[in-house]
C-alpha positions in Angstrom: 117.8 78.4 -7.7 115.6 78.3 -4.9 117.1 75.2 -3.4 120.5 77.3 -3.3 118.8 80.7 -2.4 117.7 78.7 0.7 121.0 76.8 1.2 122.4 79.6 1.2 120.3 81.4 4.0 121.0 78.6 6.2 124.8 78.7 5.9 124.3 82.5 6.4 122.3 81.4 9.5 124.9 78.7 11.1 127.9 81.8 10.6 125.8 84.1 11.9 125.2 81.5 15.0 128.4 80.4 15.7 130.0 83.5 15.9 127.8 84.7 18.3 128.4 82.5 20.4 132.0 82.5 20.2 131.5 86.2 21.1 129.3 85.8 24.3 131.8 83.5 25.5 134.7 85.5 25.0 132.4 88.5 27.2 132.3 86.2 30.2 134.5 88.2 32.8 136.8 86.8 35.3 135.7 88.6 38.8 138.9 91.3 39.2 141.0 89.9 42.4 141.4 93.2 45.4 145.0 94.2 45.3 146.3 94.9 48.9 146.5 98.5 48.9 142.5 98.4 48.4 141.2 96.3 51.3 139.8 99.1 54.2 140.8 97.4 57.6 138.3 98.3 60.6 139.4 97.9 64.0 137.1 97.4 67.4 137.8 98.2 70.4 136.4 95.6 72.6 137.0 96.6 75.6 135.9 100.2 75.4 132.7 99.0 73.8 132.3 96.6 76.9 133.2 99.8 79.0 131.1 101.5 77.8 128.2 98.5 78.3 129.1 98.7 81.9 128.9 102.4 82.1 125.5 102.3 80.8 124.4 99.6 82.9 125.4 101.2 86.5 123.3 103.9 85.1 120.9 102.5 84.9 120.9 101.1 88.4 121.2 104.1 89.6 117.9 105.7 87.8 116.1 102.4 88.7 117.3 102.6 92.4 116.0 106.4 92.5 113.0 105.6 90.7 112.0 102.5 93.3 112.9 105.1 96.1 110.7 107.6 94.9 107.9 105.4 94.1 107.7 103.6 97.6 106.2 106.2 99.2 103.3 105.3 97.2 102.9 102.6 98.6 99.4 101.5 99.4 100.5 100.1 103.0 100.7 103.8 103.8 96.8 105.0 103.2 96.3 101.3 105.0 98.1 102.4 107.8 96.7 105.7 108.2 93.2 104.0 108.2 93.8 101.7 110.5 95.1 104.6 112.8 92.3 106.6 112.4 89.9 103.5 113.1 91.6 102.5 116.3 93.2 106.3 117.4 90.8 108.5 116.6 88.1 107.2 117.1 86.3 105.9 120.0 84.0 105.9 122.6 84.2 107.9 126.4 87.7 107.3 125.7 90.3 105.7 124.0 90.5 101.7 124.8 93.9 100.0 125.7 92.8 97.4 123.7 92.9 99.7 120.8 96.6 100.5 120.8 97.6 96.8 120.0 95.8 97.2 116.6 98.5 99.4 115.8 101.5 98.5 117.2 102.6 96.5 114.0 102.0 100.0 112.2 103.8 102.6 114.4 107.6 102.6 115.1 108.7 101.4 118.5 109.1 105.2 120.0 105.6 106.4 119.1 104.5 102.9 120.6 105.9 103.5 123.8 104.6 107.2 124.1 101.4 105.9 123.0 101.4 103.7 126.1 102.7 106.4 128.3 99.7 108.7 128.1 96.9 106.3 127.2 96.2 105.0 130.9 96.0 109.0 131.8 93.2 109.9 129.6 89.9 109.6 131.2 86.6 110.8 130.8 83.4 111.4 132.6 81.3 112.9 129.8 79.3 110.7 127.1 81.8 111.4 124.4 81.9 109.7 120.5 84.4 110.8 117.9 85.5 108.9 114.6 87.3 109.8 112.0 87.5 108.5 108.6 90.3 109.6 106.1 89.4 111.3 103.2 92.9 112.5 100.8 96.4 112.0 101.7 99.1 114.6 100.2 102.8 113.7 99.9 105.7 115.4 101.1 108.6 116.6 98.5 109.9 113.3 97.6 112.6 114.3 94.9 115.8 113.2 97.8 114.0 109.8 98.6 114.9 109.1 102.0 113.6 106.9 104.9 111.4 109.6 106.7 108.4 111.5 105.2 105.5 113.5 106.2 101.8 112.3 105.1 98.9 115.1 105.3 95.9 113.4 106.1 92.2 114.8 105.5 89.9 113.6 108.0 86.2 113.8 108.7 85.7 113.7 112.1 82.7 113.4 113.7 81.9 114.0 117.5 79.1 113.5 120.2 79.3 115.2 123.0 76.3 116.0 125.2 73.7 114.6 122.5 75.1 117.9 120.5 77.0 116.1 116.6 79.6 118.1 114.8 81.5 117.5 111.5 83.9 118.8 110.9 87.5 119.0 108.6 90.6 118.3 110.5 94.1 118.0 109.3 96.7 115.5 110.6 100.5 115.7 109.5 101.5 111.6 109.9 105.3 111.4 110.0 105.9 108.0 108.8 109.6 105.8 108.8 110.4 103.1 106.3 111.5 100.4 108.7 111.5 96.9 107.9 110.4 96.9 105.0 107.5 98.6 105.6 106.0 102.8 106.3 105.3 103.0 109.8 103.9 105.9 111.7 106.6 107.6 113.5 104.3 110.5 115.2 100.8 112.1 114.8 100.0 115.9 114.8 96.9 117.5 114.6 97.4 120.6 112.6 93.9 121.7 112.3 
């Protein structure tokens, strides 16, 4: 009886088996197919998209263009300009030297050369006199419309000797300054206090 009992479990066993694995396979699905009316068709428009690229990219020229204008007036050959014209112009001994003025006639514009020249030879004097000046800020002009022409405000020590008497002073310069050649140069000087 127990032989049966257990022969009997094990058929039970194999029919319980086998006809779960008939069922598994009969749950393996075949993937559904799309019909037609379901696929979603997406279009591009090339050639607005490029456009569009292009339309960004000019742009972008143009900000970078407006940024590089606005920055040049930065640029450090300006306060190195302005020093050398302070060094060479402004400040001397008895009087100004000729030899002075070809320091800076790779940093002015041809005009302000020549009327450099034209009143140089005319200045003369008698008296022991000593001046320098040495720059001390520089303050920008409105630069939002970059353009080829801008004024520089230049603070100045200036010291003087005159008649064994010294002075020190604060003096103000306006430095109108070109962009020419790839490079600022000084355009015309005025002392505005």
């Amino acid at each position: 009886m127990k032989k049966i009992l257990i022969i009997s479990i094990a058929l039970f066993s194999l029919l319980s088996l086998s006809s779960c694995a008939k069922k598994d396979k009969a749950d393996i699905s075949i993937p559904n197919t799309a019909s037609s009316d379901t696929i979603a068709v997406t279009t591009v428009n090339v050639e607005a998209i490029k456009q569009d690229y292009a339309n960004l990219e000019n742009e972008y020229n143009a900000l970078e263009e407006k940024y590089n204008d606005m920055q040049k007036i930065y640029d450090s050959r300006i306060r190195d300009n302005i020093i050398t014209y302070c060094n060479n112009m402004l400040t001397y001994t008895d009087n100004i030297s000729a030899d002075n003025i070809i320091e800076v006639k790779d940093i002015v514009t041809d005009i302000y050369y020549d009327e450099l020249q034209s009143y140089l030879g005319h200045i003369q004097s008698n008296e022991k006199f000593e001046q320098a000046c040495g720059l001390e800020t520089l303050y920008y002009s409105d630069n939002s419309i970059p353009s080829d022409s801008v004024d520089i405000i230049a603070i100045c020590k200036k010291t003087t000797i005159y008649k064994d008497d010294v002075a020190t002073e604060t003096v103000a310069y306006r430095f109108n300054m070109k962009y020419q050649s790839e490079n600022w140069r000084i355009n015309s000087v005025e002392l505005l206090f």
